[in-house]
N, C-alpha and C positions, 0 to 999 in steps of 0.2 A: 271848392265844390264838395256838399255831400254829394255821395252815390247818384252822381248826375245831376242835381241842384242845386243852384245856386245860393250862396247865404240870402241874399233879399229876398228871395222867395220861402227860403227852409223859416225864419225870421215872422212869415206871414201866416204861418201854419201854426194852428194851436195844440202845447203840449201834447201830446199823446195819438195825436191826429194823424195819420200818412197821407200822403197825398196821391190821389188817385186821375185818371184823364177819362175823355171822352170814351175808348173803350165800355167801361163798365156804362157812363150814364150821358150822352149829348141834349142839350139845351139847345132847341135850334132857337134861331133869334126874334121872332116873332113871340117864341115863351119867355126866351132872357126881357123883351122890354117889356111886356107882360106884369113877370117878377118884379122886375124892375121900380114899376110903378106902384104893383100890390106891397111893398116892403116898402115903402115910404108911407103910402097911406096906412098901412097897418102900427108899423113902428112894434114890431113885436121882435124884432130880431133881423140880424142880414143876412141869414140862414135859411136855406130853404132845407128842410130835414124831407127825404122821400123813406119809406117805409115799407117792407110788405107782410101782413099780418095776416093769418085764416080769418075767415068770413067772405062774404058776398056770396053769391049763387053761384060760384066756380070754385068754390074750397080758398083763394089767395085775392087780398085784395091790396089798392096801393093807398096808402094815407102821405098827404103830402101838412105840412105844418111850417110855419116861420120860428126859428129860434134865436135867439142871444146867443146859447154857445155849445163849443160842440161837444163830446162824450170822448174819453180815453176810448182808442180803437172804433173811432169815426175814419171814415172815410172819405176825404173832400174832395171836390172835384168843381172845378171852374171852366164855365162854358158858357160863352154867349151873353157875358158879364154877369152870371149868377155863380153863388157859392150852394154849390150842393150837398150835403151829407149824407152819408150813407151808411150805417152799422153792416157790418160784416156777414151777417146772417142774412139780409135783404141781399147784399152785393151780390148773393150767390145767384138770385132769380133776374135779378136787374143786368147783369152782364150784356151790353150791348143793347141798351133800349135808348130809346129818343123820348125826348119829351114835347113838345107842340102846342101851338096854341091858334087856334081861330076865333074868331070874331063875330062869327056865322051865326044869323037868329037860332038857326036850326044846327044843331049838332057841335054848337060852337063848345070853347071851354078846353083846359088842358085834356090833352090824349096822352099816353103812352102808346110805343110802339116799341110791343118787347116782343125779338128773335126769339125768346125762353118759352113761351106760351104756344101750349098745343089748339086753348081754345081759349074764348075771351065772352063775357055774355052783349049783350047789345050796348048798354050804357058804358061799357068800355072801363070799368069800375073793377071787374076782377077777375081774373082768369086761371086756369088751371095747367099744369107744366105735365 
């Protein structure tokens, strides 16, 4: 065992990457099969990379993307059969948020549900801490 993990798992983890848990980022499973199916039909990567960059109408917004692979001092996190990434400078906003998906004519689409955000604008696209 490293530091609580086990080789087959430490093994699974790419170079430079820590691994991280649902803390920082939850997939509930309605997004996992979601992903699930978007990263097949896409074929861009088994990665789902989340992001938070300045812009949108609240100063911080989320960019979510598929990648092949992941960056020295990524963050990964496995939830609800997705592999998440995360850069260190986003983990700091994202700490504790959910990720979501509905199906709904109206209002459907991935949400975020981040504890970190004091205010979020209607489209649910970007908010401010």
């Amino acid at each position: 065992m490293l530091s609580g993990v086990s080789m087959e798992t430490a093994i699974d983890i790419p170079e430079g990457v820590r691994l991280g848990n649902e803390k920082l980022i939850l997939v509930t499973e309605p997004a996992g099969v979601k992903l699930k199916s978007l990263i097949e039909r896409e074929q861009k990567g088994e990665y789902l990379r989340v992001k938070i960059t300045g812009g949108g109408c609240n100063g911080l917004s989320y960019k979510m993307k598929f990648v092949a692979d992941a960056k020295r001092g990524d963050i990964l996190v496995r939830s609800s059969g997705a592999q998440v990434l995360v850069d260190t400078k986003s983990a700091l906003y994202l700490k504790g948020t959910h990720l979501d998906y509905s199906d709904k004519m109206v209002g459907g689409g991935f949400k975020f549900s981040n504890p970190n955000a004091k205010a979020s604008c209607s489209c649910g696209e970007s908010f401010s801490i």
